[in-house]
CHARMM internal coordinates of N, CA and C (Angstrom, degrees):
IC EDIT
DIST 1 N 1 CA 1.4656
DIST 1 CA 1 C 1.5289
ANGL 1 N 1 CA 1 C 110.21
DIST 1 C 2 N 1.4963
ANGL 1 CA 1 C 2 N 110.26
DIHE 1 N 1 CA 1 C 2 N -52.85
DIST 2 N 2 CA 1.7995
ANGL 1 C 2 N 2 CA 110.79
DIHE 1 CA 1 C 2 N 2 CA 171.23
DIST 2 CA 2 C 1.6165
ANGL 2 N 2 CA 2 C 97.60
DIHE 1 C 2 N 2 CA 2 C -47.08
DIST 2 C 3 N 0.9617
ANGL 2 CA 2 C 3 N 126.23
DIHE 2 N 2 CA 2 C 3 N -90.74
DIST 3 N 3 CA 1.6501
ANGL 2 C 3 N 3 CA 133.82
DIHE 2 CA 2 C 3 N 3 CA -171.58
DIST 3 CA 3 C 1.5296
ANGL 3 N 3 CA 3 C 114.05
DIHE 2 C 3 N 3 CA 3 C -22.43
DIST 3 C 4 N 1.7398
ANGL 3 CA 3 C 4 N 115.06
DIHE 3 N 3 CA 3 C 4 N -44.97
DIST 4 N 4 CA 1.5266
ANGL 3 C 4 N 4 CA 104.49
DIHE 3 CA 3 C 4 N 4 CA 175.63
DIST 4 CA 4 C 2.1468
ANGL 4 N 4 CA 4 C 108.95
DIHE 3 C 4 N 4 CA 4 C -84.15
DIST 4 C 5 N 1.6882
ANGL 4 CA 4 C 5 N 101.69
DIHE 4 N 4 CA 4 C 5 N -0.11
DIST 5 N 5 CA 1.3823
ANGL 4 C 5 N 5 CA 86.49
DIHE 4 CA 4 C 5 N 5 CA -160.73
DIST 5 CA 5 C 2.2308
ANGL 5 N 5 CA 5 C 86.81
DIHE 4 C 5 N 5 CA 5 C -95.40
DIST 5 C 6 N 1.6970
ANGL 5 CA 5 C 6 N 106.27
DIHE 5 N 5 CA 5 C 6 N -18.49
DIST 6 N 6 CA 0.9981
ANGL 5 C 6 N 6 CA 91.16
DIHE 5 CA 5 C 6 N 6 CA 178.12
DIST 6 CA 6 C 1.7657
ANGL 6 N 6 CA 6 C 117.03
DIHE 5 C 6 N 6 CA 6 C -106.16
DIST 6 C 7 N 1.3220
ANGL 6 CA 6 C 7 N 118.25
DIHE 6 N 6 CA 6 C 7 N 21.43
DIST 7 N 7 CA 1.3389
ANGL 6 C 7 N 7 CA 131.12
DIHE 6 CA 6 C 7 N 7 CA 150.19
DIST 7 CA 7 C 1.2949
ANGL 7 N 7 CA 7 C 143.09
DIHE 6 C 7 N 7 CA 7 C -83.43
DIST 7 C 8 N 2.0422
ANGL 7 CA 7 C 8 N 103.92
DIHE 7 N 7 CA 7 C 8 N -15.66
DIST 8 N 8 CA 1.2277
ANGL 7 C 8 N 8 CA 126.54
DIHE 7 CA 7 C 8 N 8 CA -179.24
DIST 8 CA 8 C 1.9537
ANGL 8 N 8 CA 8 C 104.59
DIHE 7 C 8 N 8 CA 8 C -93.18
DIST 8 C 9 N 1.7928
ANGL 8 CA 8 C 9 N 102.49
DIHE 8 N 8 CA 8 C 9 N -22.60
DIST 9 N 9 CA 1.3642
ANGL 8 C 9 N 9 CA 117.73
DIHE 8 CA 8 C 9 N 9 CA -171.36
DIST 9 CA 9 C 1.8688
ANGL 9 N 9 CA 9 C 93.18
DIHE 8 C 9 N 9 CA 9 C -72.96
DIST 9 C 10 N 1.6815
ANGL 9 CA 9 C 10 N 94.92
DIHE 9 N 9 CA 9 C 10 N -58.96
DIST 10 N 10 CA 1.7344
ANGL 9 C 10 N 10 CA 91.23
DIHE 9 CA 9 C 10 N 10 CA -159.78
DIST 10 CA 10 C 1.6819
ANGL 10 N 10 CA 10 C 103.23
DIHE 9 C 10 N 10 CA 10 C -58.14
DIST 10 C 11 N 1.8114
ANGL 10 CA 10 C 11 N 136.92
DIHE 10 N 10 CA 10 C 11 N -32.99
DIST 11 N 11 CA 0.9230
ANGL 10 C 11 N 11 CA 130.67
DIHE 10 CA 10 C 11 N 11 CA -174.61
DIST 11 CA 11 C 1.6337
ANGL 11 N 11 CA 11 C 111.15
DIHE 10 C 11 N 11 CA 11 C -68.75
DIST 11 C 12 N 0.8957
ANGL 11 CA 11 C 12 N 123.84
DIHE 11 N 11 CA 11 C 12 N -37.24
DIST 12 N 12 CA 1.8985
ANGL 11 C 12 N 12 CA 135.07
DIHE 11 CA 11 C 12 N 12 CA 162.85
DIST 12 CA 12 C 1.7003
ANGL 12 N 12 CA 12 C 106.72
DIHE 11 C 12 N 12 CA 12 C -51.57
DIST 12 C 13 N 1.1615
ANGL 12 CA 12 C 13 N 103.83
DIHE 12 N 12 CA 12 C 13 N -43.46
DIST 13 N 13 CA 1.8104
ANGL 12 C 13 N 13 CA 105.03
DIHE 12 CA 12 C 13 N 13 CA 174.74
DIST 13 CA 13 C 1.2515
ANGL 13 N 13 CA 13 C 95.71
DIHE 12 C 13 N 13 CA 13 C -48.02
DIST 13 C 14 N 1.2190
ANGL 13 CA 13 C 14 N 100.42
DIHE 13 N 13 CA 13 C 14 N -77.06
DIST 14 N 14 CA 1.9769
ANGL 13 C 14 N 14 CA 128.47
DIHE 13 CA 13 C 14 N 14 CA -161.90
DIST 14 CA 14 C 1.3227
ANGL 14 N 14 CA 14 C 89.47
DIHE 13 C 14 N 14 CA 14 C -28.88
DIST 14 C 15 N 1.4109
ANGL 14 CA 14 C 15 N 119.89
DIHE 14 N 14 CA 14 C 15 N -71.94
DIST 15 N 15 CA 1.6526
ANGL 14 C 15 N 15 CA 118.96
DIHE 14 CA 14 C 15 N 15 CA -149.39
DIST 15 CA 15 C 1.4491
ANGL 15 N 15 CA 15 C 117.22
DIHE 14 C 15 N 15 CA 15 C -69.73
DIST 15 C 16 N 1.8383
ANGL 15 CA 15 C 16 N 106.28
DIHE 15 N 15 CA 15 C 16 N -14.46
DIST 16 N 16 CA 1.4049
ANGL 15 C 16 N 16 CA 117.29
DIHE 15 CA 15 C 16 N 16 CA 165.33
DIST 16 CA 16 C 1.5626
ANGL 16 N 16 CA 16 C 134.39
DIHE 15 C 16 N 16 CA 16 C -58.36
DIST 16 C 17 N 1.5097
ANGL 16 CA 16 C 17 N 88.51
DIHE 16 N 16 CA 16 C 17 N -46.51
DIST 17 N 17 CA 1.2088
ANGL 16 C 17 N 17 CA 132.44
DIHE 16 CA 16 C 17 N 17 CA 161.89
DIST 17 CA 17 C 1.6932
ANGL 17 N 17 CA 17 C 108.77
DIHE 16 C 17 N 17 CA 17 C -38.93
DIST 17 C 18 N 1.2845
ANGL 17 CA 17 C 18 N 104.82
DIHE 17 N 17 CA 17 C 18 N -83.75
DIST 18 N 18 CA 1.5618
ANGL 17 C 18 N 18 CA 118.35
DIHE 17 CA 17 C 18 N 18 CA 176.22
DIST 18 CA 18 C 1.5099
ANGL 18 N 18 CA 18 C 106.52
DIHE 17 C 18 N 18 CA 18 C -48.63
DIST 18 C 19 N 1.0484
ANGL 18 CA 18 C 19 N 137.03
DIHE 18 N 18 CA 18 C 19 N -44.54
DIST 19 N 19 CA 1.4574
ANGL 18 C 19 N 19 CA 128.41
DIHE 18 CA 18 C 19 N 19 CA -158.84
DIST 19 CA 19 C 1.9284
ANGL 19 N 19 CA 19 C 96.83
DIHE 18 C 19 N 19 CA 19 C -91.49
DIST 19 C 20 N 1.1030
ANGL 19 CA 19 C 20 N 122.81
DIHE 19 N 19 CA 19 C 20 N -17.71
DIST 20 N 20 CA 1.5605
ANGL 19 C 20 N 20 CA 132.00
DIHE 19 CA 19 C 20 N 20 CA 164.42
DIST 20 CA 20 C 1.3274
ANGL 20 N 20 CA 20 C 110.74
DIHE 19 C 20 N 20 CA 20 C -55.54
DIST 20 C 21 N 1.2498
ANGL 20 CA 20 C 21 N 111.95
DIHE 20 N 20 CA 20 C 21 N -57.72
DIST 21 N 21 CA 1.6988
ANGL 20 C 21 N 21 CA 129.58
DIHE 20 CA 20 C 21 N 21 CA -166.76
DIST 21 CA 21 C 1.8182
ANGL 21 N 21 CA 21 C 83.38
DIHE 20 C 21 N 21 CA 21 C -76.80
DIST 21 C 22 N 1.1329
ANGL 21 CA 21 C 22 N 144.96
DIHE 21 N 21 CA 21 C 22 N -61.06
DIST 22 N 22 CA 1.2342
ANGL 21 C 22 N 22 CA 137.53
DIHE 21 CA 21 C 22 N 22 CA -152.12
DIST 22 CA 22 C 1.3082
ANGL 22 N 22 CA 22 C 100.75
DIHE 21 C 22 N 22 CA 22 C -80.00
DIST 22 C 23 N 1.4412
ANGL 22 CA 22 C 23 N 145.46
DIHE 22 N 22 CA 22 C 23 N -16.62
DIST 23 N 23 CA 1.6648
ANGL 22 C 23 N 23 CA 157.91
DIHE 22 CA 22 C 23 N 23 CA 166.42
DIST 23 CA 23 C 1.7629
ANGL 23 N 23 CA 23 C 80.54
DIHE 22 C 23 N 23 CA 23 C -66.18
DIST 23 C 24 N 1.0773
ANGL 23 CA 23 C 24 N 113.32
DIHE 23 N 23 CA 23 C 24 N -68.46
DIST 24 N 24 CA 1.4036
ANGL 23 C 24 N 24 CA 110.65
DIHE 23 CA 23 C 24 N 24 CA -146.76
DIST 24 CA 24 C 1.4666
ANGL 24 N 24 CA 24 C 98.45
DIHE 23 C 24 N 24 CA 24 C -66.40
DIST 24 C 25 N 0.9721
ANGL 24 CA 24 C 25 N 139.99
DIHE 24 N 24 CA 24 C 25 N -43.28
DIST 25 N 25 CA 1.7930
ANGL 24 C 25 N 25 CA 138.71
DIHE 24 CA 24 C 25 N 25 CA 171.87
DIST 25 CA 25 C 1.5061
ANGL 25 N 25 CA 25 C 94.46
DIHE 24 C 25 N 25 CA 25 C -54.78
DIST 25 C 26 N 0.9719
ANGL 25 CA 25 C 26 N 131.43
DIHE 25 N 25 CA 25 C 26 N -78.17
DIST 26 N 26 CA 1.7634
ANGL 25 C 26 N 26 CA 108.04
DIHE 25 CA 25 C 26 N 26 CA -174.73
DIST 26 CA 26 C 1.1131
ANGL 26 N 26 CA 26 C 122.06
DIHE 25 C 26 N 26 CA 26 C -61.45
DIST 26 C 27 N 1.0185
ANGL 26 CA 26 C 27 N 135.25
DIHE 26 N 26 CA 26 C 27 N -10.47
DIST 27 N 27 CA 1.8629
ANGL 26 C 27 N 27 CA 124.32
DIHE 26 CA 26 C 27 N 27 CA 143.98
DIST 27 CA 27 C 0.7885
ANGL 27 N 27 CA 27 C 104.52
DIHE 26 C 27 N 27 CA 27 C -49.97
DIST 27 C 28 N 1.2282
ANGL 27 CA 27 C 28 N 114.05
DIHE 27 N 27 CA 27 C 28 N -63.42
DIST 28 N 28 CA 1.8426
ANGL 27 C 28 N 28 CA 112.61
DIHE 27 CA 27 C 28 N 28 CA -174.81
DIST 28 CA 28 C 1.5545
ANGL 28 N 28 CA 28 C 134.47
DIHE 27 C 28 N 28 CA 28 C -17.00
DIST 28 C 29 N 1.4798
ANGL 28 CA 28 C 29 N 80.70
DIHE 28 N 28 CA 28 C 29 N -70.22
DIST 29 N 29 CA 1.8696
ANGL 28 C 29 N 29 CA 117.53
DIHE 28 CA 28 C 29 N 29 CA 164.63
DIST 29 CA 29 C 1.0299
ANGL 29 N 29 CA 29 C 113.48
DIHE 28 C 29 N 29 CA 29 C -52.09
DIST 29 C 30 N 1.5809
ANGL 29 CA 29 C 30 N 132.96
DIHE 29 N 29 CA 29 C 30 N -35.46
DIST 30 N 30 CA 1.4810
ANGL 29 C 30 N 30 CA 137.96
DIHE 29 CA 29 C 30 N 30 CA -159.99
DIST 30 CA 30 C 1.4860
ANGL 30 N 30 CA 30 C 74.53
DIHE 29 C 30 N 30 CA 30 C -86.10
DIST 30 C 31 N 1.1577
ANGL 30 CA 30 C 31 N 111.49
DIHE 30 N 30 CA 30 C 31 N -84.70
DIST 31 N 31 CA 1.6339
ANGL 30 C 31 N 31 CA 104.39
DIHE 30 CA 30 C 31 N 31 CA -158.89
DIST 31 CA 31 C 1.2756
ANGL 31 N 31 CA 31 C 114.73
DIHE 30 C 31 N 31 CA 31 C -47.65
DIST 31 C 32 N 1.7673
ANGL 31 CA 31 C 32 N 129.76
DIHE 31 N 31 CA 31 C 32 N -24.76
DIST 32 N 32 CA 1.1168
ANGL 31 C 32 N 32 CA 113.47
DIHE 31 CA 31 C 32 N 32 CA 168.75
DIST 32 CA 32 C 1.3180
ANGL 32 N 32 CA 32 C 123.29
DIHE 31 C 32 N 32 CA 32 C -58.75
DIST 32 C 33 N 1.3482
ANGL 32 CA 32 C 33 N 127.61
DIHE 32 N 32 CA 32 C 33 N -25.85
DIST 33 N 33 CA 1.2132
ANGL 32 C 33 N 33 CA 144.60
DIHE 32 CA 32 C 33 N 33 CA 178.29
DIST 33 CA 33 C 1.7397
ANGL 33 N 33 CA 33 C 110.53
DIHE 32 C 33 N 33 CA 33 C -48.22
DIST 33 C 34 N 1.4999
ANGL 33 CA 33 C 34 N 81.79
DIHE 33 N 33 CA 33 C 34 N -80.59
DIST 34 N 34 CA 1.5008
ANGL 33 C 34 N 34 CA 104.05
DIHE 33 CA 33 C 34 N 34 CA -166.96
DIST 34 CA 34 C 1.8135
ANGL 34 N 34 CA 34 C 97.24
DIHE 33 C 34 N 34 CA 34 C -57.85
DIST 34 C 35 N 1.1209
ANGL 34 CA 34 C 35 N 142.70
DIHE 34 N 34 CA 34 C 35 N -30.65
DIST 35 N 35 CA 1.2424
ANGL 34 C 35 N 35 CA 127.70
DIHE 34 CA 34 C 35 N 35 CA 158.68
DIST 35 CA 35 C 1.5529
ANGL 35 N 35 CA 35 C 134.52
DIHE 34 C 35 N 35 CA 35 C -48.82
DIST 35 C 36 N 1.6213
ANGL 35 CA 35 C 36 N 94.62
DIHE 35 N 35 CA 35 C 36 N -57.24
DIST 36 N 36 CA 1.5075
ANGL 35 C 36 N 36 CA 104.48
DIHE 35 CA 35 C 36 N 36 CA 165.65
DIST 36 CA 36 C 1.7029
ANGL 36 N 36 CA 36 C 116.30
DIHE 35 C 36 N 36 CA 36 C -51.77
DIST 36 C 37 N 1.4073
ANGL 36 CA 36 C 37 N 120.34
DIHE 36 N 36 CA 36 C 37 N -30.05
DIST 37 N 37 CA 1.1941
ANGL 36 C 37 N 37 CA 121.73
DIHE 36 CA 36 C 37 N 37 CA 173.55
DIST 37 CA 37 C 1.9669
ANGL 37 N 37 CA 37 C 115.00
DIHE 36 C 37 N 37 CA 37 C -73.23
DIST 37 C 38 N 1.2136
ANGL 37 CA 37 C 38 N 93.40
DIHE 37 N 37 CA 37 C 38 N -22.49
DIST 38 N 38 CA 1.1471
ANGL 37 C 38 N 38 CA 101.22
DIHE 37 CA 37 C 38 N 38 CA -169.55
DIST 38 CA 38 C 1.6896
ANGL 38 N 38 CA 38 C 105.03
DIHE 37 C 38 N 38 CA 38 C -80.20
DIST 38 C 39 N 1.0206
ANGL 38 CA 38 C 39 N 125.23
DIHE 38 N 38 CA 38 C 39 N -30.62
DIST 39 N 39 CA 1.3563
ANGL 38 C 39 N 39 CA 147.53
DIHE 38 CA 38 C 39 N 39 CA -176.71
DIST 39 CA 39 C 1.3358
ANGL 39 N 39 CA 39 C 98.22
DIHE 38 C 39 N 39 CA 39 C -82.73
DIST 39 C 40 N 1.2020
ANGL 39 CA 39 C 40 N 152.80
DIHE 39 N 39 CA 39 C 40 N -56.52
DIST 40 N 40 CA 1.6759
ANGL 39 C 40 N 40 CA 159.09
DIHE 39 CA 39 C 40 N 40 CA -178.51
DIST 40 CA 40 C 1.3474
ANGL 40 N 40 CA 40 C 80.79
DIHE 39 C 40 N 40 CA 40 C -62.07
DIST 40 C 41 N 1.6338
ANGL 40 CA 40 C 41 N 149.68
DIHE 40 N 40 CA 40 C 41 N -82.13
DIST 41 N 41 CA 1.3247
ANGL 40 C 41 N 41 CA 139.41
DIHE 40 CA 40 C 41 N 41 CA -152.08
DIST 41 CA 41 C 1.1015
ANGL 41 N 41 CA 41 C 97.89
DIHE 40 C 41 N 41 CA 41 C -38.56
DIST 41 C 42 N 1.6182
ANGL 41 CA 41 C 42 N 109.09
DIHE 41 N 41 CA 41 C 42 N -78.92
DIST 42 N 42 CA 1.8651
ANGL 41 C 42 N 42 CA 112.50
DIHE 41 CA 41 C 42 N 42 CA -169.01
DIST 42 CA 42 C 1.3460
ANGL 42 N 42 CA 42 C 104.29
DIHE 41 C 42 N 42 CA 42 C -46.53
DIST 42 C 43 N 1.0168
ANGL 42 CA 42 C 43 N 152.57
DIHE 42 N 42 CA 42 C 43 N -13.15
DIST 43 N 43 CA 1.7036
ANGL 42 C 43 N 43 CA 154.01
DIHE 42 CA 42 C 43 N 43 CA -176.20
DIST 43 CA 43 C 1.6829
ANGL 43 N 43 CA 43 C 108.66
DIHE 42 C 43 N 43 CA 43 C -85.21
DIST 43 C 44 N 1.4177
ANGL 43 CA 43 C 44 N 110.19
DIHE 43 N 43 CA 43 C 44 N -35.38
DIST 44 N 44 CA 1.2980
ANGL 43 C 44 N 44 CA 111.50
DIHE 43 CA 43 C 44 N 44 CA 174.72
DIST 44 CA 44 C 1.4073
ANGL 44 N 44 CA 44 C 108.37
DIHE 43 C 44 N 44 CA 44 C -85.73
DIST 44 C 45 N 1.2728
ANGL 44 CA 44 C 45 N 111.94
DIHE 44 N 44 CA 44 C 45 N -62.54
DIST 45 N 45 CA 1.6784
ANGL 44 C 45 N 45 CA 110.97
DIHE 44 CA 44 C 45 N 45 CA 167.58
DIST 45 CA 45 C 1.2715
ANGL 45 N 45 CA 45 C 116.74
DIHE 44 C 45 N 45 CA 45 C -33.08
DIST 45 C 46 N 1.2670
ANGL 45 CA 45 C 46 N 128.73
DIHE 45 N 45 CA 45 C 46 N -60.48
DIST 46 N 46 CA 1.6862
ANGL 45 C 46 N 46 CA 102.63
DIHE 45 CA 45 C 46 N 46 CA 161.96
DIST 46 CA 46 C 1.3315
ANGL 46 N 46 CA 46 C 148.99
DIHE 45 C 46 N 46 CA 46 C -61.52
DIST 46 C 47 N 1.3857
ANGL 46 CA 46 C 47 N 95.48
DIHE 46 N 46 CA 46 C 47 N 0.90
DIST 47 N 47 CA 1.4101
ANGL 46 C 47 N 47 CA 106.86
DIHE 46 CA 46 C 47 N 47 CA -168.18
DIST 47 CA 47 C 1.5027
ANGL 47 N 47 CA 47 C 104.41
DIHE 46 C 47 N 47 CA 47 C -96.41
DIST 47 C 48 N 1.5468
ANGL 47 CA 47 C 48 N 93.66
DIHE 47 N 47 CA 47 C 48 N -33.35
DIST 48 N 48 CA 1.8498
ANGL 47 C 48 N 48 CA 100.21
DIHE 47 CA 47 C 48 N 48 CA -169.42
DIST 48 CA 48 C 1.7521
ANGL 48 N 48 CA 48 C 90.35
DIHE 47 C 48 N 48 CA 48 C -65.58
DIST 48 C 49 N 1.4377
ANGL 48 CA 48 C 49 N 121.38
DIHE 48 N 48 CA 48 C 49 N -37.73
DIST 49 N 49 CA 1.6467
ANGL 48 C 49 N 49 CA 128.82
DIHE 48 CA 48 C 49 N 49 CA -158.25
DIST 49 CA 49 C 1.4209
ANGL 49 N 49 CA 49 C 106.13
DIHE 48 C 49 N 49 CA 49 C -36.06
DIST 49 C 50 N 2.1333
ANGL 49 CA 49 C 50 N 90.30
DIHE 49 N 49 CA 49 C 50 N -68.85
DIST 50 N 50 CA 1.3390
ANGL 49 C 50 N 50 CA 117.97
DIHE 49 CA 49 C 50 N 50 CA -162.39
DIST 50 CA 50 C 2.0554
ANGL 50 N 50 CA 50 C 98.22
DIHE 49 C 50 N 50 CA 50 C -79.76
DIST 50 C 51 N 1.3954
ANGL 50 CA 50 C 51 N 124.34
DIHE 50 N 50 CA 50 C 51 N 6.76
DIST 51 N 51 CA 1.4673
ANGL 50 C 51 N 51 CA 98.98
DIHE 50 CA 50 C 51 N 51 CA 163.25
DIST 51 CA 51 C 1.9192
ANGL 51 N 51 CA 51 C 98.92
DIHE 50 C 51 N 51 CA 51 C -112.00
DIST 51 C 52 N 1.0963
ANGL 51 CA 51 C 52 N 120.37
DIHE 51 N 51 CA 51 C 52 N 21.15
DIST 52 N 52 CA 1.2678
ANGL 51 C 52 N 52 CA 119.85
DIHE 51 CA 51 C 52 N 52 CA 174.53
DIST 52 CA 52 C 1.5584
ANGL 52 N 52 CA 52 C 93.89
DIHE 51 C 52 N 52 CA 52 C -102.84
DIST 52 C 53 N 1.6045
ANGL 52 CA 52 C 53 N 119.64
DIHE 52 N 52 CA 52 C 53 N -46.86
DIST 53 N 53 CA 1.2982
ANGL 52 C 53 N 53 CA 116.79
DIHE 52 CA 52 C 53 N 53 CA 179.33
DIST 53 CA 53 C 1.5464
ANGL 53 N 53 CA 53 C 121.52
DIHE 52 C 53 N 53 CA 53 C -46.91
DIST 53 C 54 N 1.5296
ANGL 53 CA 53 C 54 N 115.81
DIHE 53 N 53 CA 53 C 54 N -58.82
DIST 54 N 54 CA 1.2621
ANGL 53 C 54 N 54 CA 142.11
DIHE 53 CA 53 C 54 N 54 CA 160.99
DIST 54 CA 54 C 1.9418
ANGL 54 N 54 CA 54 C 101.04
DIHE 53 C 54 N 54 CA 54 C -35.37
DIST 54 C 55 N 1.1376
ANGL 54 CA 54 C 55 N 116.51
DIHE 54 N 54 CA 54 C 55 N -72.15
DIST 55 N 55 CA 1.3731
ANGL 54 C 55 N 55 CA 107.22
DIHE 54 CA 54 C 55 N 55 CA 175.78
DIST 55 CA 55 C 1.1326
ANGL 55 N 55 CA 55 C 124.37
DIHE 54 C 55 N 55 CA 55 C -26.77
DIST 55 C 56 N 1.6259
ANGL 55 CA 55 C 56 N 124.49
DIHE 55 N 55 CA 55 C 56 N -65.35
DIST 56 N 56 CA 0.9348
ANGL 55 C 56 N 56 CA 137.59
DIHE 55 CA 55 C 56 N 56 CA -170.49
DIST 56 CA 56 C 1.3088
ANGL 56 N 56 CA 56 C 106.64
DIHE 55 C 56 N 56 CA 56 C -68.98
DIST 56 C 57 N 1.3748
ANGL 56 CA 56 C 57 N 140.27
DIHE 56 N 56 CA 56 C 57 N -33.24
DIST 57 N 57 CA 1.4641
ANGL 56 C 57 N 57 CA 139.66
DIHE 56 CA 56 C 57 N 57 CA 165.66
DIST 57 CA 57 C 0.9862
ANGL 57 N 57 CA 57 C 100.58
DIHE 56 C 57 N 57 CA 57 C -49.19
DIST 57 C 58 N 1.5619
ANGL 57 CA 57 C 58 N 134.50
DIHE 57 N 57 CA 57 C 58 N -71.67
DIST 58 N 58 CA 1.2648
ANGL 57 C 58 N 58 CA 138.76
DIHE 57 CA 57 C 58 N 58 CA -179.65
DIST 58 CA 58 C 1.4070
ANGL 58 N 58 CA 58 C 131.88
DIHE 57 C 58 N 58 CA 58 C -28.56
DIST 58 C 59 N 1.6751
ANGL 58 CA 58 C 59 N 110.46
DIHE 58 N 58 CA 58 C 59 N -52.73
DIST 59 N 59 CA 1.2375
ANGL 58 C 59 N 59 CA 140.55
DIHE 58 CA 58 C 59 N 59 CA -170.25
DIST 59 CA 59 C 1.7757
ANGL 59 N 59 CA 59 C 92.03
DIHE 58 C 59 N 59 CA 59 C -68.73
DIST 59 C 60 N 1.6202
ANGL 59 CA 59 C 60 N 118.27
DIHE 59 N 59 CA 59 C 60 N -71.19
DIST 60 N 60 CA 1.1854
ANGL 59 C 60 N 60 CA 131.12
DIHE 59 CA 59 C 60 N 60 CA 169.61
DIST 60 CA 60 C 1.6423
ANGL 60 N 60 CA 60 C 110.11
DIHE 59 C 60 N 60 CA 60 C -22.37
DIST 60 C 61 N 1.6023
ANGL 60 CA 60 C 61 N 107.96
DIHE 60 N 60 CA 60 C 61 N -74.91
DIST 61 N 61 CA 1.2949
ANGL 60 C 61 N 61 CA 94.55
DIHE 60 CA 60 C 61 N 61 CA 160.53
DIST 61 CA 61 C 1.5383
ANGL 61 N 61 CA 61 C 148.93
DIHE 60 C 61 N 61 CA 61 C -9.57
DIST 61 C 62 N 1.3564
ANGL 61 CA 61 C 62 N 104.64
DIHE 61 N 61 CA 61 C 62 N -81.78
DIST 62 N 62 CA 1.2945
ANGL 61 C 62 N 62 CA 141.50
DIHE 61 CA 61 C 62 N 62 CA 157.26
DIST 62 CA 62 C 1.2857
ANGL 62 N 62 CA 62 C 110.23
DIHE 61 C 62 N 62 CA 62 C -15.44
DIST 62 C 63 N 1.6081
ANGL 62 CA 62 C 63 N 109.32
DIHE 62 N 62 CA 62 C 63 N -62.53
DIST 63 N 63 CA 1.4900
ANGL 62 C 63 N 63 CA 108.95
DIHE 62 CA 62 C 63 N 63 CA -176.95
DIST 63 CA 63 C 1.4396
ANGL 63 N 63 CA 63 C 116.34
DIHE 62 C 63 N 63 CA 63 C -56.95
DIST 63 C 64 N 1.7700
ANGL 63 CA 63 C 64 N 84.37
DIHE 63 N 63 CA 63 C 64 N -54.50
DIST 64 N 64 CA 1.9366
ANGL 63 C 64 N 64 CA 86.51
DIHE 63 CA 63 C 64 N 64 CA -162.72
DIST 64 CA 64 C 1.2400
ANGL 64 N 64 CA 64 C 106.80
DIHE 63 C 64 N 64 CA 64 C -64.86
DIST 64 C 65 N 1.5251
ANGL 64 CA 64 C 65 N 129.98
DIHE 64 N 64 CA 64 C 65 N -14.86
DIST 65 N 65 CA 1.4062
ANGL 64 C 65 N 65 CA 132.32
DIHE 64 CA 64 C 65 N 65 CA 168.41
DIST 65 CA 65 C 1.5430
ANGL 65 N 65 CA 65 C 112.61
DIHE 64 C 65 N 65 CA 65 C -49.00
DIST 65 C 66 N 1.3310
ANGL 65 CA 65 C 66 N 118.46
DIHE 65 N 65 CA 65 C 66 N -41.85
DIST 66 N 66 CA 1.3503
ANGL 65 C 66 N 66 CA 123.06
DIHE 65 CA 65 C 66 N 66 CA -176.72
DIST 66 CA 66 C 1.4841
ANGL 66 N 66 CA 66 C 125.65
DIHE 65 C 66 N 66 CA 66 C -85.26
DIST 66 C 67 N 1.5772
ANGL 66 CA 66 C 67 N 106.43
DIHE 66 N 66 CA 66 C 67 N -14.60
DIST 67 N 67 CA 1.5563
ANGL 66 C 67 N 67 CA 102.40
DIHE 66 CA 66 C 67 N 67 CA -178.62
DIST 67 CA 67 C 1.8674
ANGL 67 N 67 CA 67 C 85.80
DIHE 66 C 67 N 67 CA 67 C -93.93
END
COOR INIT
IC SEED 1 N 1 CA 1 C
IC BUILD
């Protein structure tokens, strides 16, 4: 009875065990996520910067081209 009550315990560990490690990989992922997203924002944000910058060079241009 000890042996099946402490064979039914260590297999309940185990599967605790496993579903811990498998929580912890999708955190993982989540945060890998939300980083990689975080990295594409700042990627657009600079991008929008330097084609607003560029505009305004352009635009600037433009003018003094005309007077």
């Amino acid at each position: 009875m000890r042996q099946f009550f402490w064979g039914n315990f260590r297999n309940f560990e185990n599967r605790v065990k496993n579903i811990a490690v498998f929580r912890q990989a999708q955190h993982d992922d989540v945060f890998n996520s939300f980083h990689q997203l975080f990295i594409i924002k700042n990627e657009i944000k600079k991008n929008v910067i330097l084609s607003i910058r560029l505009l305004a060079d352009v635009s600037k241009d433009a003018y003094s081209f005309q007077l």
